[in-house]
Residue, then its C-alpha position, 0 to 999 in steps of 0.5 A: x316489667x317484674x315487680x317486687x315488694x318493699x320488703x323484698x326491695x330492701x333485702x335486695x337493697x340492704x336497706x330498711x323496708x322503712x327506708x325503700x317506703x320512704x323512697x317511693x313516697x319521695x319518688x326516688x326510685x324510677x318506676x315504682x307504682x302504687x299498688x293499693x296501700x302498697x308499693x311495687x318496685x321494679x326489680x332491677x331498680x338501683x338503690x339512689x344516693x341518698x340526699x345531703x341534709x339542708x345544714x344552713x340551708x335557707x332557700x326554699x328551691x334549693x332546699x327541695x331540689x338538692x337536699x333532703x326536705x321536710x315537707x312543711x307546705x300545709x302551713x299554705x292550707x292552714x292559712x289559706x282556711x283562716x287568711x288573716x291579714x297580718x300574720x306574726x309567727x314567734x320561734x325560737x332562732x333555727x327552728x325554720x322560720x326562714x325556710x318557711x318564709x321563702x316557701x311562702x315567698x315562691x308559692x304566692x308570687x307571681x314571676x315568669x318562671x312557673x313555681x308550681x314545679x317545685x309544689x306539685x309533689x308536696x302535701x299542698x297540691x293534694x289540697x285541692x284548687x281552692x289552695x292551689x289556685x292561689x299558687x303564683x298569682x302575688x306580687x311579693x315583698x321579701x325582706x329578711x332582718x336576720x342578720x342586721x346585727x350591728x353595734x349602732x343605730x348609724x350602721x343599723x339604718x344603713x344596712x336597713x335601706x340597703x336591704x330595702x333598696x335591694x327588695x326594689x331593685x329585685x323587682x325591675x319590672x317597674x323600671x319598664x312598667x307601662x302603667x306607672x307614671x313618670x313621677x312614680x318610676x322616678x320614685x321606684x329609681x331613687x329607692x332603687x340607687x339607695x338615696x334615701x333617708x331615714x323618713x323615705x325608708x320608713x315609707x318602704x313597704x307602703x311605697x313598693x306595695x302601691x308600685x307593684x299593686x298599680x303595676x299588677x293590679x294585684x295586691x301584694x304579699x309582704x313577709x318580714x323575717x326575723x323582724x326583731x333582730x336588730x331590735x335586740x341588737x338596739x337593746x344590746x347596744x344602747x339605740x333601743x328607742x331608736x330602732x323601735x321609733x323606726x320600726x313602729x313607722x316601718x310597720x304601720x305603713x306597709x301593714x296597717x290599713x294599707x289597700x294594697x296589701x293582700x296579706x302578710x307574714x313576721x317571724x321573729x323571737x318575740x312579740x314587741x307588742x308593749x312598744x306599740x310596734x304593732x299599735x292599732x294593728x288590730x289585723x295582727x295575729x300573732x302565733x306565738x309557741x303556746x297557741x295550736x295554729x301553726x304549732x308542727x310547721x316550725x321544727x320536727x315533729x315525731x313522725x318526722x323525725x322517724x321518717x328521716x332516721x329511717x331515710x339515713x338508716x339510723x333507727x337506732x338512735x331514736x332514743x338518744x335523739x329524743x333525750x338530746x333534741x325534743x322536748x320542746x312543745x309548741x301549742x299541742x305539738x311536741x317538737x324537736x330542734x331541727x337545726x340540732x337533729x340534721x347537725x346530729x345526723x350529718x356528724x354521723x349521730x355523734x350528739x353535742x349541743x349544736x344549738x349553742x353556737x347559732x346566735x349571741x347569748x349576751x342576753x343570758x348575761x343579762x339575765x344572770x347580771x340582773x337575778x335576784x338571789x331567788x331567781x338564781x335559786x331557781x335557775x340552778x332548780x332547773x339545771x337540776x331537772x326540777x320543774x318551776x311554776x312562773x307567769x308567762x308573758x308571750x309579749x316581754x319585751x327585751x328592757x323588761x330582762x332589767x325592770x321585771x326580774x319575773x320576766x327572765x322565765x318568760x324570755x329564756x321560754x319563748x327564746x326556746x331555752x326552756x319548755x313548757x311542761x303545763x299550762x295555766x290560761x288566765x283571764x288576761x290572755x296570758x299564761x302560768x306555766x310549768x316550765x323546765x329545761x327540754x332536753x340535754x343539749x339545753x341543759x349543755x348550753x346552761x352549764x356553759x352560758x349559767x355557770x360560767x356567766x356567774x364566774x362559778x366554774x372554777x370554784x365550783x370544780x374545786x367545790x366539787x374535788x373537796x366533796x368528792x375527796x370528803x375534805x371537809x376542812x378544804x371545803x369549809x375554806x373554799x366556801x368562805x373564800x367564795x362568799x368573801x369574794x363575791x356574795x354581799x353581807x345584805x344577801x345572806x338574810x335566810x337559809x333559802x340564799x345559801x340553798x341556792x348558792x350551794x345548789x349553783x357550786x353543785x351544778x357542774x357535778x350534773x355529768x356525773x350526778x343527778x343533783x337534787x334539791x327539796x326532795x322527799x325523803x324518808x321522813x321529810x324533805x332534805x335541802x341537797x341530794x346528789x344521786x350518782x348516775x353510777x351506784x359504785x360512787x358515793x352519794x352525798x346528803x347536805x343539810x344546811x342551818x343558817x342564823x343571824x346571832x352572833x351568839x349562835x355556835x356554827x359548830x353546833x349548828x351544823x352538828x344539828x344538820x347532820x342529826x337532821x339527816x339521821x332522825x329524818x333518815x334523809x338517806x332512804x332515797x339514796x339506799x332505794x338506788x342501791x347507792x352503798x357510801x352515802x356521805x352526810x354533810x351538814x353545813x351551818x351559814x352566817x353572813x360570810x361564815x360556815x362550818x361544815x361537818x361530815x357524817 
């Protein structure tokens, strides 16, 4: 047979040389051989279709058997160099938990099928017998809580024991074990049929692992998925305490001090460690995004990505995947969203906010219902691309959204809507952090989820026509018209409130605008910049002055924020930029009052 080169193969193919690479490595093109570091193509080899991506995709065989995938399988080798007992794995929703839990599932357990198939071509199987010896040898339970999304504890309990009596049902083994007694098949059909109540599917997990360890004289594997689910859910709608009772007993007998658990695996968004969820678990290890282990097998890493650009013939789009998608960082890894990048490619490389769509954001209304007034400040800083320095508590539990305002940063990080830009370790094992919005499709989601939630849209694009316009009478009258409606006499105590107010009315100009806040400039730092993304447009400069004395002149103090901008000559950094029309607007704030002047 005749055998010609990758380069020749994709000239021949009208492909990249990339992409005819990544063929062999994935053995899609019949009889290629490795020559050395090269491949060699047969010459009359015929170019495969090309694999869907796994949008939604969750079942580890199909995901390797029809669709393009992500080979993630050195997760086995790094747990199998550490084997802790209890593993917990915190990720943002989509970021492939799931899919990593049923790879877990197939490689551990034991069935009549041999499961080795779907490894052997993966990273995993080049790691030697010491790993792959462990292939198929554990009896598994699987129990995914992902979409126990439900508005009662009533529902919640119902769906829980249905899930587990599905788990016994799948392993009907035990129905015609010969080493299970009478008395212990009667307990497997009783699980089995679904009657059981609440104290019976709080012993599940220490029930079904004593079945099938006596069955297989093997200890089992147990992995939860997405164990705070309906914890969230018990927040949302009042049956917190009631789901978390439920859990801490749930947990305790399947994973703490249990002879009959091998090892296990929790996903889940957070650590509910507070609880005492977890209480005396000290076989837990949790692996949250800030620590190294793990930190590339949950999401797309660079090379990743580059390698499946090239497998869909779309290098070209390198760069705006990396403005839209990555930005995140998980432990020493930089990450992509893998949920986005597939969506993005499958919708031909046309780039939205896919994430926003994937789950509830009623927390985020929460968050915004309970902010302080500096909170909100500094929510609408990072809307603006600035970076803010905050404690990070990688085990914030969900009533702390309303108890410990501080907390917001911590759950908007680990929920995958920040990043961490920097990191501090203290003593207590936690964290200061500098933390920042990762890419554009997050600071899309919170346009939509912060503005709105805070009934700022419509003013604020009313706000923004009277700045446009330089109508200085209509936005004097929109803004007292905005305080009067929504703000307190009690909220307006300093200058700093006003700042962040005006910086949320600002926000929605972030299309068109690079809004910025406390910059240097010139001789000083000015309160509000708007930069426009195009220099034909006009850039605006506001200076705003509060006072509480009602014998103050509004109209001369805000004369004074305007000789601020000039004496300062706040306007350097907009002139830098080639920005010709510079608009100078000062404002001047008393309780529900402002005057507002244009220079």
């Amino acid at each position: 047979m005749d055998y010609i080169s990758c380069e020749s193969a994709a000239k021949k193919m009208g492909v990249s040389t990339r992409r005819i690479q990544q063929m062999c490595k994935q053995k899609e093109i019949v009889g290629a051989i490795k020559d050395g570091r090269n491949w060699l193509i047969p010459d009359n080899a015929i170019l495969s279709p090309k694999k869907p991506l796994p949008i939604g995709v969750s079942d580890f065989k199909s995901a390797i058997t029809n669709y393009y995938y992500v080979d993630k399988t050195l997760l086995i080798r790094d747990f199998l160099n550490a084997i802790p007992m209890v593993s917990l794995f915190t990720r943002p929703r989509r970021f492939g938990k799931t899919l990593n839990m049923d790879m877990l599932r197939v490689f551990f357990e034991k069935t009549p099928e041999d499961t080795s198939v779907y490894f052997k071509d993966k990273y995993i199987w080049q790691c030697g017998e010491y790993y792959t010896k462990h292939q198929g040898q554990y009896p598994v339970i699987f129990l995914s809580f992902k979409d126990v999304k439900c508005s009662s504890w009533e529902e919640t309990f119902q769906k829980i024991s249905k899930l587990i009596s599905l788990e016994f049902m799948r392993h009907d083994e035990l129905e015609s074990s010969s080493v299970l007694s009478s008395y212990e098949k009667e307990q497997y059909h009783r699980f089995a049929s679904n009657s059981i109540n609440e104290v019976d599917c709080q012993i599940g997990l220490q029930l079904l692992s004593l079945l099938l360890h006596k069955h297989y004289d093997k200890e089992c594997v147990i992995i939860i998925d997405e164990y705070d689910t309906p914890i969230q859910q018990g927040h949302l709608c009042c049956f917190y305490n009631e789901i978390v009772n439920f859990m801490r007993n749930f947990f305790s007998g399947g994973l703490k001090d249990n002879p009959h658990l091998a090892f296990g695996f929790l996903t889940g968004i957070l650590r509910v460690a507070k609880e005492s969820i977890f209480s005396g678990m000290n076989n837990l290890k949790t692996n949250s995004i800030l620590d190294d282990n793990y930190s590339s097998y949950f999401g797309f890493t660079n090379e990743e990505i580059k390698e499946m650009l090239a497998y869909y013939e779309y290098e070209d789009k390198y760069q705006e995947i990396l403005e839209w998608y990555d930005g995140y960082r998980f432990g020493s890894s930089e990450i992509f969203n893998p949920w986005s990048v597939i969506n993005y490619i499958s919708d031909q490389c046309f780039p939205k906010a896919f994430w926003q769509s994937t789950g509830s954001n009623d927390i985020i209304g929460e968050i915004i219902g309970t902010a302080t007034p500096e909170i909100t400040e500094n929510l609408y800083k990072l809307f603006c691309g600035n970076t803010i320095t905050t404690y990070v508590d990688t085990s914030v539990i969900y009533p702390e959204v309303q108890t410990n305002p501080y907390s917001i940063y911590s759950f908007l990080l680990v929920a995958g809507y920040l990043k961490v830009a920097a990191i501090y370790p203290q003593n207590d094992g936690n964290y200061m952090c500098d933390v920042a919005i990762p890419n554009k499709e997050i600071l899309y989601v919170y346009e939509k989820e912060v503005l709105n939630r805070t009934n700022q849209n419509n003013v604020s694009i009313s706000i923004h026509q009277a700045i446009f316009s330089k109508d200085t009478r209509k936005l004097q009258s929109l803004l007292e018209d905005f305080m009067l409606k929504s703000i307190s006499t009690m909220d307006g105590a300093n200058e700093a409130f006003y700042h962040g107010m005006m910086l949320g009315l600002c926000a929605v100009l972030g299309s068109q605008y690079k809004v910025r806040s406390n910059r240097e400039s010139g001789l000083g730092r000015f309160d509000v910049e708007l930069l426009p993304m195009m220099k034909e447009m006009p850039g605006f400069i506001f200076e705003f002055k509060h006072t509480k004395d009602i014998n103050v002149d509004l109209d001369s103090l805000a004369n004074s924020a305007l000789r601020q901008i000039d004496d300062m000559k706040y306007d350097t950094e907009l002139k830098d930029f080639g920005v010709k029309n510079i608009v100078k607007i000062g404002i001047a704030f008393r309780q529900k009052s402002a005057v507002v002047k244009r220079g």
